[in-house]
C-alpha positions in Angstrom: 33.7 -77.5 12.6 35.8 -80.8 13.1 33.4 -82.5 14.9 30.3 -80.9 14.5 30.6 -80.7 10.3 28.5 -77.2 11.0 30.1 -73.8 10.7 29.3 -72.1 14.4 29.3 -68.5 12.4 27.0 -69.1 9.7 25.3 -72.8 10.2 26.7 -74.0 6.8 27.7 -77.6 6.0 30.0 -76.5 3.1 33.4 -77.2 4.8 36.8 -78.3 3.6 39.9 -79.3 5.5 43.1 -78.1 4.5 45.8 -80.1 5.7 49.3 -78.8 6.8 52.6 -79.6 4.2 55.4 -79.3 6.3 57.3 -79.4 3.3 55.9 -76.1 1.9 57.7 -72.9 3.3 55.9 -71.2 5.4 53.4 -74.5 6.2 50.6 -73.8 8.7 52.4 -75.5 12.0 53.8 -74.3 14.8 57.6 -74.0 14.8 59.2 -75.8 18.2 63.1 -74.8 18.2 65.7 -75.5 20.2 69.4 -74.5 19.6 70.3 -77.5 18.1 66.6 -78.4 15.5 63.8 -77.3 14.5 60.5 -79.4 14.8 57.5 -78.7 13.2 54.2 -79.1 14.5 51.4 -79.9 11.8 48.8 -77.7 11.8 45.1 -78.7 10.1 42.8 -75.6 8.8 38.6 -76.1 8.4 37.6 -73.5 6.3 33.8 -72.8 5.9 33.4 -72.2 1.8 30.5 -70.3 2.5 31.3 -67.0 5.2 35.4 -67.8 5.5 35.2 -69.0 8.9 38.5 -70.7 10.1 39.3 -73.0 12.6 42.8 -74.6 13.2 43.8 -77.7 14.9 46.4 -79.5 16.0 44.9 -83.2 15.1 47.5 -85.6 16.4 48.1 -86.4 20.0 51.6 -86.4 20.0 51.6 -83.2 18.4 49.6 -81.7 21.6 51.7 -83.8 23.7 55.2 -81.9 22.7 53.1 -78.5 22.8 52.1 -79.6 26.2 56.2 -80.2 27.3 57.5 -77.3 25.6 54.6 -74.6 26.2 52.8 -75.6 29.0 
């Protein structure tokens, strides 16, 4: 839905992004911890208004990046 602007479940244009707030508890991102910090990974949300359809994404590079060196 990113790219495409098209919901792959129900073909509708009506879609909104809903950005991650780091700042809100319990923000959409993925948590990376260590013992000594927390880091926060930003998390954006495409919602389709029309069927509910959600996709999530992680929309920076660096953000993959550290996913890549901690996960991968």
């Amino acid at each position: 839905m990113k790219n495409t602007k098209h919901c792959p479940k129900c073909g509708s244009q009506n879609i909104v992004r809903v950005p991650d707030d780091a700042h809100r508890y319990l923000a959409n991102s993925i948590a990376i911890t260590n013992i000594a910090w927390v880091k926060r990974i930003p998390v954006a949300r495409y919602v389709c208004c029309d069927c509910g359809y959600v996709e999530n994404w992680v929309e920076t590079e660096r953000g993959r990046d550290e996913l890549r060196r901690t996960f991968g």
